[in-house]
Each structure stands twice: as C-alpha cells, then as structure tokens.
C-alpha positions as CSV (number, residue, x, y, z in Angstrom):
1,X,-57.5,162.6,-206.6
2,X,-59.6,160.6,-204.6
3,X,-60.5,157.2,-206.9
4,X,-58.2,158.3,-209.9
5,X,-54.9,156.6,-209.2
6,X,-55.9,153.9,-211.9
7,X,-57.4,155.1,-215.0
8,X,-58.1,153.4,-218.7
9,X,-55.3,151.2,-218.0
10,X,-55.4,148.6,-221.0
11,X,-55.4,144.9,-219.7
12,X,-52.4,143.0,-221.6
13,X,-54.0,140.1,-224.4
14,X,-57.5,139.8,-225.6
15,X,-60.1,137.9,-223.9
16,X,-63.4,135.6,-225.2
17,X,-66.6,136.8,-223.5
18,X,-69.4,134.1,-224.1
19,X,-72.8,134.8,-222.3
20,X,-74.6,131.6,-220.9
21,X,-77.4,130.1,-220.2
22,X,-78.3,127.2,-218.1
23,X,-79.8,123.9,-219.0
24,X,-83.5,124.3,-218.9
25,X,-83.6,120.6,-216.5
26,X,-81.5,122.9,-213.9
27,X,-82.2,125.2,-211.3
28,X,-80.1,128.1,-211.3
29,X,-78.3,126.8,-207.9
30,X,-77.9,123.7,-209.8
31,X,-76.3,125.6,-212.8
32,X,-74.0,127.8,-210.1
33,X,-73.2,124.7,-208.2
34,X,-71.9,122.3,-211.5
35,X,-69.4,125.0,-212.8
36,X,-67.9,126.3,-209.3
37,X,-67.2,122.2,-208.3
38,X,-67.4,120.6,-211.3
39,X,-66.4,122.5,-214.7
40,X,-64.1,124.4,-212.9
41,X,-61.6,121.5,-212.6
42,X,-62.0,121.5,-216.5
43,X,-61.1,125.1,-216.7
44,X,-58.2,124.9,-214.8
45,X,-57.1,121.8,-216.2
46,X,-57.3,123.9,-219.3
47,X,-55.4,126.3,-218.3
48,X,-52.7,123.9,-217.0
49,X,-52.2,122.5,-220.6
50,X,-53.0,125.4,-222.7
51,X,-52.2,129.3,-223.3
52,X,-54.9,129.9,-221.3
53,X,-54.4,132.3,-218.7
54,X,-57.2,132.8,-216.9
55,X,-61.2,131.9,-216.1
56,X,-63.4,134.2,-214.8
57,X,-66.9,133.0,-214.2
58,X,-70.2,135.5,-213.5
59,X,-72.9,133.7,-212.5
60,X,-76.5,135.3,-212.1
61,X,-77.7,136.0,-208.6
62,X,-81.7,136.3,-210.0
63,X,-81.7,140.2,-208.9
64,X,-82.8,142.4,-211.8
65,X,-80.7,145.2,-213.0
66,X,-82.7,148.3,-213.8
67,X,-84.3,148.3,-216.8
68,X,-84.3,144.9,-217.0
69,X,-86.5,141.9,-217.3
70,X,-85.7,138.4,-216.4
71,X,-82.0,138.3,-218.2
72,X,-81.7,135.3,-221.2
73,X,-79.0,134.4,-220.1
74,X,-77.5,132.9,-216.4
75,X,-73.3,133.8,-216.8
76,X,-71.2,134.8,-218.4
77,X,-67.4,133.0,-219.0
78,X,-64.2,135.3,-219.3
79,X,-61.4,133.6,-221.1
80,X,-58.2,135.5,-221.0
81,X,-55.3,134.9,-223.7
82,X,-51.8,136.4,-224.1
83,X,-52.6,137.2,-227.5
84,X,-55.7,136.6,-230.2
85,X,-53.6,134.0,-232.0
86,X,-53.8,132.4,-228.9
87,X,-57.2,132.6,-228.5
88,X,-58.0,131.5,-231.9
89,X,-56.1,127.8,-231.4
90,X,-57.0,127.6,-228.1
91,X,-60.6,127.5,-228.6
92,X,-61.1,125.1,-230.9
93,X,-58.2,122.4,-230.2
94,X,-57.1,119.6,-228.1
95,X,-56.6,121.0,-225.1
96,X,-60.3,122.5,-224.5
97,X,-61.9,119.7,-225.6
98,X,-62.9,117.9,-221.9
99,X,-64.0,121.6,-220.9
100,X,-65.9,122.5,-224.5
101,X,-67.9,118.6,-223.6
102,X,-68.3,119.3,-220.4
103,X,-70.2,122.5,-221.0
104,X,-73.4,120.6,-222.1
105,X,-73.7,119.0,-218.6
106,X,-75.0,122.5,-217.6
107,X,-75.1,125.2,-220.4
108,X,-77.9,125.5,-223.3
109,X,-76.1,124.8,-226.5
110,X,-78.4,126.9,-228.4
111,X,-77.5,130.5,-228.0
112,X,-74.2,131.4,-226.7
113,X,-73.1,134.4,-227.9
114,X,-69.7,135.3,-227.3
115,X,-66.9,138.0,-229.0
116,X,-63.2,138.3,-228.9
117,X,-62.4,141.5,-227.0
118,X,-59.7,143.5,-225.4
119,X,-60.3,145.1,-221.8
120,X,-59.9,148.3,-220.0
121,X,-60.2,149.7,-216.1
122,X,-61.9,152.7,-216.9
123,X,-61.4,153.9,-213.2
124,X,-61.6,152.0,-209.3
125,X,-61.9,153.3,-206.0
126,X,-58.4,153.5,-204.3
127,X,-58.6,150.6,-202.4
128,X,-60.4,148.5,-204.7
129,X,-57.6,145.7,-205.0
130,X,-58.0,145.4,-201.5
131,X,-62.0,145.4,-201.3
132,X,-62.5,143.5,-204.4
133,X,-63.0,140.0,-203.9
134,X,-61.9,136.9,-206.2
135,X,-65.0,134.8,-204.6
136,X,-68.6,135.8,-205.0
137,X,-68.0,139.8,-205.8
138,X,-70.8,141.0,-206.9
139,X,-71.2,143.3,-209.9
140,X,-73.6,144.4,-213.1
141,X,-73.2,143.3,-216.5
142,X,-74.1,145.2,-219.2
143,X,-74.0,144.7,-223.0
144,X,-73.6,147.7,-225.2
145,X,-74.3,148.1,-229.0
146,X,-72.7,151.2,-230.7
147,X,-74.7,153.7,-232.1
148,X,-75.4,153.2,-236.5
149,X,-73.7,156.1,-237.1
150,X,-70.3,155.2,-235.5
151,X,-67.3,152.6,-236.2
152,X,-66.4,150.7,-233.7
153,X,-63.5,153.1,-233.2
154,X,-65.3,155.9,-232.7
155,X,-67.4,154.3,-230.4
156,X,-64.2,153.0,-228.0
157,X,-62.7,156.3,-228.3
158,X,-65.2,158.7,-227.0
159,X,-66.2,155.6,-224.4
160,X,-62.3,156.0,-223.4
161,X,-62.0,159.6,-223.8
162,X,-65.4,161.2,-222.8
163,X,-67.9,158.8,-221.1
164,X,-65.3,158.0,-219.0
165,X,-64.9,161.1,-217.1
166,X,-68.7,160.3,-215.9
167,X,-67.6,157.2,-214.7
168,X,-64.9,158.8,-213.0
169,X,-67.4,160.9,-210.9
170,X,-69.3,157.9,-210.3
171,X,-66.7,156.3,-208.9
172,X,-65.9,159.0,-206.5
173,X,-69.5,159.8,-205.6
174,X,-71.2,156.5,-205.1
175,X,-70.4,153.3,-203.7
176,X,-69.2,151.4,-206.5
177,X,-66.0,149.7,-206.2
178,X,-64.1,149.7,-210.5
179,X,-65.9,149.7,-213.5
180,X,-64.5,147.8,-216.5
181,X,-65.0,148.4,-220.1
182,X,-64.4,145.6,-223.0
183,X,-64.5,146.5,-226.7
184,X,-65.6,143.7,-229.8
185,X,-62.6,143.4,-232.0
186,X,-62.3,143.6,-235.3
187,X,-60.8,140.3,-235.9
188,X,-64.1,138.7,-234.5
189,X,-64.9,135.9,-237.0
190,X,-69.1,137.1,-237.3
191,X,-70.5,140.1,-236.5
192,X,-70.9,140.4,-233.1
193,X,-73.9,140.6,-231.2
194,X,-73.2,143.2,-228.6
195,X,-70.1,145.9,-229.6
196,X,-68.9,146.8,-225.7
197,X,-69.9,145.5,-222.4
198,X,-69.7,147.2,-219.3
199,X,-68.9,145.5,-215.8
200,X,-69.7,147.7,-212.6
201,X,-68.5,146.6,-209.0
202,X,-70.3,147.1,-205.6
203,X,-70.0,145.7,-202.6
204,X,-73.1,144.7,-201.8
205,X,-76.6,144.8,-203.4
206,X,-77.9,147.6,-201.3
207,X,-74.9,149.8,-203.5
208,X,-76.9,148.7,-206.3
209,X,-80.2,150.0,-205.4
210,X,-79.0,152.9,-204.2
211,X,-76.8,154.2,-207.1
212,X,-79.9,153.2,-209.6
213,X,-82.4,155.1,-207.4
214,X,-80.6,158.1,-207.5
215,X,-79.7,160.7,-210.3
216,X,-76.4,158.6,-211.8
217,X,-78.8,156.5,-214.5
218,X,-80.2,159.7,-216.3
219,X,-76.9,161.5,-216.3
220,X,-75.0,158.5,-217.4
221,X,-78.4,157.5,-220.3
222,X,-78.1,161.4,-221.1
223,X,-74.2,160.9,-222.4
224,X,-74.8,157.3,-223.6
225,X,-76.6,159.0,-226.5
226,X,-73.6,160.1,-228.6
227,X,-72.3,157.1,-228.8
228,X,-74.6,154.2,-227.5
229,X,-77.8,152.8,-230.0
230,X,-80.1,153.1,-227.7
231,X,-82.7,151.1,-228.7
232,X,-80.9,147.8,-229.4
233,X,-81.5,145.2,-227.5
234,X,-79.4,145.4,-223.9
235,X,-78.7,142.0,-221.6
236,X,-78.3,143.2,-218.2
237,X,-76.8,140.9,-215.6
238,X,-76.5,141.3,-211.6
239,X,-74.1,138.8,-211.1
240,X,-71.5,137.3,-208.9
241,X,-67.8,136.9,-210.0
242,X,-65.4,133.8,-209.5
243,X,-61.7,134.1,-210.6
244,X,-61.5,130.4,-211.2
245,X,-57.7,130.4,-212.0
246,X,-55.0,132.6,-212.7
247,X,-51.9,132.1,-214.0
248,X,-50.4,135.4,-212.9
249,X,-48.1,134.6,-209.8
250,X,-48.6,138.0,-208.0
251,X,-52.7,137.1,-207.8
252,X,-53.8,135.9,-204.4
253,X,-57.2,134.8,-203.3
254,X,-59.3,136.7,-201.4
C-alpha cells in the first residue's frame, strides 16, 4: 500500500536529544550561521575521534507551529550512539570537550534540556529517501509528555501500535513526507522533561499550513487523548534539518 512499505522500523542505538536556545547577543541567523560553519567542524571532529556516529542539527526557521507561541528554544541537536553505554562516556569525556566549549559561543547555557532516547519511523511516503533532503529539510518538532495515568511503556506501545495507524493515513493523505517518533528511556539519569517527541516532514511550508488548516489536527488531538497529557506544557518547533555527519558509508548527501 501506497506509503506503507516502511513502517515502525526501530533505528539501531540510542540517541541524546538536547533542545537549544541561542545566545541572547545573537540573531537567530547569527545562531544558524555559527553551528552550520563553525561548531559543525567540532561535531564532526567529534565524531572522527569518538563513538559518535552521527549529528543532526534542527535549527528554527521563526514560522510558528500551530498552537504555538514564539518557541523557547532555537534547535535542537541529535546525537546518535551505537549503544547508551556509548552515549554515557561519550558525553562527558575527552573527546567532546572542544565541541561541549564551543557550544557557549552560541547556545544559552541555562536551559538545555535534553533525554537519552531510542527512535522509530513510524511510516514515510514511498519515495521519501529520495525526496528527503540532508540540507535544509524542513520539518515540525514536537515534544510529547505521556498522560499521568500511563508508564512510559504504555505510552510507546499504543503510540507504536494505535496512534500510528493515524499517522499512517496521514501520510498517505496529505503532503507530508516521514514522521518519526523517539521515546525517553528509562536509563535517563533525571526525570525527563518531555517523555516522546514527534518529528513530521514536508516539503515545503505551504504542506504545513495546509495539513494544519485542514481536519488532520482534531482527528489526530481526538486520539492523542488516550495516551498524551494534554495539558502539559508542549515545545513546538518548525524547523530546518542538517545531517552534519554520518558515519554510515551507504549515506550520501543530498
């Protein structure tokens, strides 16, 4: 079926999800231009040295989400890992250290909150790998807190194995390209701020409006109440994504 060829696949290690915000002396171009051309040789640099395996960078593009007010935060970093082990060491030793120093050139120290997560492709259009773009594609971010009621596994499995089937139809109905699904682990070391985040790809902003102007938000808000706390505090993100690096040989830029 049209858009179903790739569904819930589980993406291999965990990854670090840290939301940012820029340096209150910087414009937001300022803050977009210092990671992509300057941190960005410190993340791959990383990556040379270290089991990290990947940087993906989402940087703000100032459109509002729906729903949304002016977002607290300007990006969000991606740090994928072969295992949480990994993770753990890599984050806090040697071979981050020029990166974690380099941050404060652009980011505000003060609030970063980030979790340990794993990730899944809920579901893509058919010819996403081709369409999707490892420079400037844009997308929605979305953190999720699970409703009171729920443990976190509950939460991930009827995300997985119920909300999913609207996403599905989304998919196939509207123009957005893969949606993506990451879960807080257990092993975080505090409790997290957000439980789940939710990525959705489009191709261009127009996509956006449309999909939000039509019925897909109250079917999709209708469902996220068996399993989403709907009143907790939601950051919400239009964004543009940069694969910084990527240590897995079959990747190509785009």
């Amino acid at each position: 079926m049209k858009g179903q060829d790739r569904i819930v696949n589980k993406a291999a290690g965990v990854k670090i999800i840290r939301l940012v915000k820029r340096r209150a002396d910087l414009t937001l171009a300022q803050f977009k231009d210092y990671w992509l051309t300057r941190h960005a040789l410190h993340e791959r640099h990383a990556m040379a040295t270290t089991p990290l395996e990947k940087v993906v960078a989402s940087i703000a593009t100032g459109e509002l989400a729906l729903g949304g007010t002016v977002p607290p935060f300007d990006g969000m970093v991606a740090l994928y890992f072969g295992s949480l082990e990994d993770a753990r060491a890599t984050l806090s030793g040697p071979g981050t250290a020029a990166m974690r120093e380099d941050a404060k050139n652009f980011v505000d120290p003060r609030s970063s909150p980030q979790i340990f997560a794993d990730e899944y492709l809920v579901s893509e259009k058919e010819d996403a790998s081709g369409t999707i773009r490892r420079s400037g594609q844009l997308k929605t971010i979305r953190t999720i807190t699970r409703r009171r009621d729920l443990t976190r596994a509950q939460f991930k499995d009827y995300w997985l194995n119920q909300h999913s089937r609207l996403e599905r139809e989304v998919i196939e109905t509207t123009g957005m390209q893969r949606i993506i699904a990451s879960f807080a682990l257990p092993e975080n070391p505090v409790v997290p701020e957000f439980d789940g985040l939710a990525e959705l790809y489009f191709a261009k902003v127009e996509d956006i409006r449309a999909m939000f102007a039509g019925p897909v938000p109250a079917m999709m808000r209708k469902d996220e109440e068996n399993f989403v706390q709907m009143n907790a505090p939601a950051v919400r993100l239009v964004a543009e994504e940069y694969v910084i690096g990527d240590k897995d040989p079959t990747g190509s830029e785009k």
